[in-house]
C-alpha positions in Angstrom: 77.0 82.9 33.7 78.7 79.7 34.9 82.4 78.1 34.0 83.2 74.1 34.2 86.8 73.3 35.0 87.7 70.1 34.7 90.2 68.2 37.6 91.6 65.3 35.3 92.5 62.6 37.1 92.1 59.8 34.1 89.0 57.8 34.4 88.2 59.1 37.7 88.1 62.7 36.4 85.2 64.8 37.3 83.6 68.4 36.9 83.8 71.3 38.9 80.8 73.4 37.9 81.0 77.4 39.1 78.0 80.3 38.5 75.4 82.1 39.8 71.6 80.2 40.5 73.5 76.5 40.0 71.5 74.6 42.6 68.3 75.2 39.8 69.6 73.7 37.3 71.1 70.6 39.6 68.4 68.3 37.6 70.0 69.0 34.6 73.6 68.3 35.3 73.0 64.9 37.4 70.9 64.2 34.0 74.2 64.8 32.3 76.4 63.4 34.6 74.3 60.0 34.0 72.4 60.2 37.6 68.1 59.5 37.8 65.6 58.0 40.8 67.1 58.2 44.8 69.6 60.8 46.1 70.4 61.3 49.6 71.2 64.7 50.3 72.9 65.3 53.6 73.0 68.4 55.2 72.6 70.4 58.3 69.2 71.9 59.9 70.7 75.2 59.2 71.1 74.3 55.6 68.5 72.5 55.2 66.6 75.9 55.8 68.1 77.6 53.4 68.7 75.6 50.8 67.6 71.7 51.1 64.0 72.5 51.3 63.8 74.7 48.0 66.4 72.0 46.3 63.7 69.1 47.4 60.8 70.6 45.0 63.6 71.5 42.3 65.1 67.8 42.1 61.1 66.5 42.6 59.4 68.3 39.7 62.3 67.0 37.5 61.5 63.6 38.2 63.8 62.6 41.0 63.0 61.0 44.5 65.7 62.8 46.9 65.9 62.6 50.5 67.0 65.0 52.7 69.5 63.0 55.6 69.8 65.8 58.7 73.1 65.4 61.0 73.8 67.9 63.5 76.0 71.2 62.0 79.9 71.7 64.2 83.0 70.4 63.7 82.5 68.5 66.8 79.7 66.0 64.6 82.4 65.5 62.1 83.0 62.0 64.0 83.0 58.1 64.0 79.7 58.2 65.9 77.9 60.9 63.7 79.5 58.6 60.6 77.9 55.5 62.7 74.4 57.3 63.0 74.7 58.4 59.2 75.1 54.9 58.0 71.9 53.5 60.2 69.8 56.3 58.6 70.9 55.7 55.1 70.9 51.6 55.7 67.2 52.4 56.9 66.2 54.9 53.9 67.4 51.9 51.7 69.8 53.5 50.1 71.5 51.1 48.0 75.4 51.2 46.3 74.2 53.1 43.3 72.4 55.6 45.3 74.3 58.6 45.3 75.1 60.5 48.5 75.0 64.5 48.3 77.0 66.9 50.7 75.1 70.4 51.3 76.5 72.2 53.1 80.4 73.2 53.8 83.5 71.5 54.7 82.2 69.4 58.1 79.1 68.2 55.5 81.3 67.4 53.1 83.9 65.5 54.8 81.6 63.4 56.8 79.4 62.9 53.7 82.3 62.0 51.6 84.0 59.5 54.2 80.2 57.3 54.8 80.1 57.8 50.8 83.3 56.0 50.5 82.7 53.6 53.2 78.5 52.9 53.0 79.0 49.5 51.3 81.9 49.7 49.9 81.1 53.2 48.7 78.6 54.9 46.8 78.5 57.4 44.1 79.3 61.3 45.7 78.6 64.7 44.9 79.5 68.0 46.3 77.3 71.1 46.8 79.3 73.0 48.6 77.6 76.5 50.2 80.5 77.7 52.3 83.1 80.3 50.4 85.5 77.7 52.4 84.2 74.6 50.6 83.7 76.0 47.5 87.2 76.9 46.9 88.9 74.3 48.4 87.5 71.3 50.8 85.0 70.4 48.1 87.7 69.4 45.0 90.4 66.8 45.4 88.9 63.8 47.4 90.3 63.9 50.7 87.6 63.7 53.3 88.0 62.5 56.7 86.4 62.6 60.5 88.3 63.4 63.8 88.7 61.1 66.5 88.5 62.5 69.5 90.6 65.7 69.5 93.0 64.3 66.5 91.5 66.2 63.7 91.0 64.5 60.3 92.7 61.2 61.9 89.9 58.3 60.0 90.0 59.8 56.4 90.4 58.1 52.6 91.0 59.7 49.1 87.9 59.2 47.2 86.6 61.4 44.7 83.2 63.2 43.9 81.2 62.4 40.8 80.9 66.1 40.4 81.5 69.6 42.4 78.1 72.0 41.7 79.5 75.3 43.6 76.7 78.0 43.5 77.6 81.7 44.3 74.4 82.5 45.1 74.7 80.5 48.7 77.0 82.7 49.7 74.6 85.3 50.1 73.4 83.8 53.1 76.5 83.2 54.7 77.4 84.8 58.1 80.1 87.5 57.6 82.5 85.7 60.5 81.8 82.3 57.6 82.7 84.4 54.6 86.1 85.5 56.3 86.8 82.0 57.3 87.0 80.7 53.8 89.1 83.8 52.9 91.8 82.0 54.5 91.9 79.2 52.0 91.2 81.9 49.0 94.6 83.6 50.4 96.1 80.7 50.9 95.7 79.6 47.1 96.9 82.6 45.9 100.1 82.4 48.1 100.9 78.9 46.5 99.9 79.3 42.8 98.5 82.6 41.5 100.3 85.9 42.4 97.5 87.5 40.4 94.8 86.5 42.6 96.9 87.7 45.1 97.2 91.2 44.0 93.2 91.0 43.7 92.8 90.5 47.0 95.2 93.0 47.9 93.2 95.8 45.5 89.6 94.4 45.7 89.4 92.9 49.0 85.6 95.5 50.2 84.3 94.1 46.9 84.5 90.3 48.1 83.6 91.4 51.6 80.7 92.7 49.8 79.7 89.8 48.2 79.5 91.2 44.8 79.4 88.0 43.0 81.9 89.0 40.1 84.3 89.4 42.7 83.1 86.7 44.4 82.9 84.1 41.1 87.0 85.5 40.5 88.2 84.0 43.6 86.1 80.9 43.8 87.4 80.3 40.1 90.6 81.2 40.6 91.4 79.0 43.7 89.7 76.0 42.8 92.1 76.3 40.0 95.5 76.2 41.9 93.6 73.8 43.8 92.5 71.5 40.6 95.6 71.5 38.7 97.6 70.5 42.3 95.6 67.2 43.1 96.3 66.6 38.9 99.8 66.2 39.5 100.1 64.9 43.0 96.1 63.0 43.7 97.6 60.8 46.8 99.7 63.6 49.1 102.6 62.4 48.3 104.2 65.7 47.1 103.5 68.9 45.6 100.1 68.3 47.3 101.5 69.1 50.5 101.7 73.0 49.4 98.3 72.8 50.1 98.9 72.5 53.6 100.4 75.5 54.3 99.4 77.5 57.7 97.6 74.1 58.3 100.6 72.4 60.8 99.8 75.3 62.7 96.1 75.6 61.7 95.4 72.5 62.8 97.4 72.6 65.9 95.6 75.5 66.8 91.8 74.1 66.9 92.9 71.1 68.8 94.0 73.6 71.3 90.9 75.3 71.5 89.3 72.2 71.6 87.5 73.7 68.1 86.7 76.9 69.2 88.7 78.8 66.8 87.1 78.3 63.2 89.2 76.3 61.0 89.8 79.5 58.7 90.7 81.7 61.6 93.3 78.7 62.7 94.7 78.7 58.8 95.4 82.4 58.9 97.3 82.3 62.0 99.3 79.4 61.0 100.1 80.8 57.4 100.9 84.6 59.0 103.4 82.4 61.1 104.8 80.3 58.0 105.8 83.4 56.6 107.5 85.0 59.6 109.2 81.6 60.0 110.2 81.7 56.7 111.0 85.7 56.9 113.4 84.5 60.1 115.2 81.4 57.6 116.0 84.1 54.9 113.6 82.6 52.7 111.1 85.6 52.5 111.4 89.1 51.5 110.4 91.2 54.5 108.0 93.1 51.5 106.3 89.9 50.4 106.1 88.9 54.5 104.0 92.2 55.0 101.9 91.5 51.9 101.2 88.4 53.3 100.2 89.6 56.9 98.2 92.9 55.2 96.0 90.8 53.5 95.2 88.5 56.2 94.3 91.6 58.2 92.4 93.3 55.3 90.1 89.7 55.8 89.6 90.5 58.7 91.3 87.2 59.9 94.0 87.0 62.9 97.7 87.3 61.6 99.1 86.0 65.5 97.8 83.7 68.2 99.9 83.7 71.8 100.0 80.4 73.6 100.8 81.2 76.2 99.9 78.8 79.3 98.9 76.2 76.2 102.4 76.2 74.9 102.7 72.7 75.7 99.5 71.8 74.5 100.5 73.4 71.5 103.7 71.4 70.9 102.1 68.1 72.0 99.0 69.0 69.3 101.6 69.8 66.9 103.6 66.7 67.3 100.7 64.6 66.6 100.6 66.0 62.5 100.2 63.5 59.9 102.9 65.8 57.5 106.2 64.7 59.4 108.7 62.6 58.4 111.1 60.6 60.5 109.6 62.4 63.3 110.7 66.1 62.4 108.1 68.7 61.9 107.6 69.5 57.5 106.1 73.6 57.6 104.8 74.8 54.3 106.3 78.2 54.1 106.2 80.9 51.4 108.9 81.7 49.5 107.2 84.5 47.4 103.6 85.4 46.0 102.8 82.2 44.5 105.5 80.2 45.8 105.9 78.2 47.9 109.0 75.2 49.8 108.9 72.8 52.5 111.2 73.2 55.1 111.5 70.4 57.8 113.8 70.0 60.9 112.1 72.9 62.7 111.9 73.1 66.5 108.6 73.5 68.7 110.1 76.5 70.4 110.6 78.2 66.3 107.2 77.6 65.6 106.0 79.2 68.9 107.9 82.1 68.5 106.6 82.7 65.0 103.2 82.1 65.7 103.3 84.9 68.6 104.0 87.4 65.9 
């Protein structure tokens, strides 16, 4: 069983396809969608493994002529050079501007792809296939994709939307446990902003989705790439409600530039939204029951609800300082104002956001 939502963004609107198996019937939806002959599908060796190899012969007997464009997997590849070495293969593949690029893989693979997409004369068709619970629920759907330069994360970026998002369940079955949790943090963090339902799910059926049982798993992917989908509908260009999107990201973000990327992107997000909604809890903003919800469910992910700087406070405030959401120069924090509700507060001080993210 499989669901289609649809992210309508006028003539630039595209489908977000959800279900068990998907990745077999990929011939038949690029058929649909209007795509035949050369695909570039870049991915991972990792991935490639798993999936790319198997989805080759699928796309093949169909009648297509795919390609399968390796990069190296880590956050650190998502990069101006990696994009540099991307473009030289594709340029020497022949891929031309109605040759469609295909991600593989999860959010690093799908931000990298996206940006050469974009950029690879003058940009080329994209599609997502996202395998990481991370991607599928949120990295994969709205067109913002981006590399890092240096250690200022997501710094070279452009909006530019997929053709189509194929998300297949069934990839998630091969998905190291410490992955799975990662992506939790964006599933949680969906559910704070927009659906106090899917909240209460993950409160109630959290062993299920650690479990992998794909109803469970299908819910939350569905659910979240809703709030997500409807969000980029109304605000496409970050120039407002988008922004709830960012919650525990300020922090999040702050947080793997410290680390210099050691602590995964999803791990970074929980700390950062934990610490939102003490901040907020601290501003009288949050009830101190919907601030423990909040913390028992990061915990229940298994997911860190604290992070002490310590020695890097400094490095902290200096990372933090360097976020693309302020205004005017004062810090804008996403914070929770209830189970599926969110506010922006700006005006707060380094030594506030410290203390909050100490726990």
């Amino acid at each position: 069983m499989s669901v289609q939502l649809c992210v309508d963004l006028s003539d630039r609107g595209y489908p977000v396809h959800i279900g068990q198996g998907l990745l077999g019937q990929l011939p038949d939806l690029l058929k649909e969608a209007g795509f035949l002959g050369r695909l570039m599908i870049v991915t991972n060796p990792d991935i490639a493994g798993l999936h790319g190899n198997r989805l080759l012969g699928t796309l093949r007997s169909a009648g297509f002529s795919p390609e399968l464009v390796l990069v190296p997997g880590g956050e650190a590849y998502k990069s101006l050079v990696t994009a540099g070495h991307l473009y030289e293969d594709l340029s020497k593949k022949q891929a031309e501007r109605g040759t469609p690029i295909i991600a593989l893989g999860g959010g690093v693979i799908g931000d990298l792809s996206g940006f050469v997409a974009a950029t690879y004369q003058r940009g080329v068709p994209f599609i997502q296939l996202p395998t990481t619970l991370l991607a599928q629920v949120d990295s994969s759907i709205g067109g913002k994709v981006a590399v890092n330069v240096g250690s200022l994360k997501n710094m070279a970026g452009v909006f530019y939307q997929p053709r189509m998002v194929v998300a297949d369940i069934s990839t998630l079955s091969t998905l190291p446990i410490d992955e799975l949790r990662n992506g939790m943090a964006e599933v949680i963090k969906s559910a704070i902003i927009g659906d106090a339902e899917l909240f209460a799910f993950l409160e109630s059926d959290m062993p299920r989705i650690l479990n992998r049982e794909p109803e469970a798993l299908s819910f939350i992917v569905e659910r979240s790439a809703v709030v997500k989908a409807r969000i980029v509908e109304q605000d496409e260009r970050d120039s407002g409600i988008r922004n709830y999107l960012n919650l525990g990201h300020t922090f999040g973000h702050a947080l793997e530039t410290i680390t210099r990327f050691e602590m995964k992107h999803g791990a970074a997000v929980a700390a950062g939204m934990a610490a939102a909604a003490r901040l907020s809890r601290l501003l009288n903003l949050l009830s101190g029951a919907d601030n423990d919800r909040i913390i028992n469910v990061i915990a229940a992910a298994g997911l860190p609800g604290a992070f002490d700087a310590g020695a890097r406070s400094g490095a902290f405030i200096e990372a933090i300082s360097h976020d693309k959401k302020k205004t005017a120069g004062k810090l804008k924090f996403v914070l929770p104002a209830g189970i599926g509700n969110v506010i922006i507060k700006d005006g707060i001080e380094p030594n506030e956001a410290i203390e909050a993210l100490r726990g």
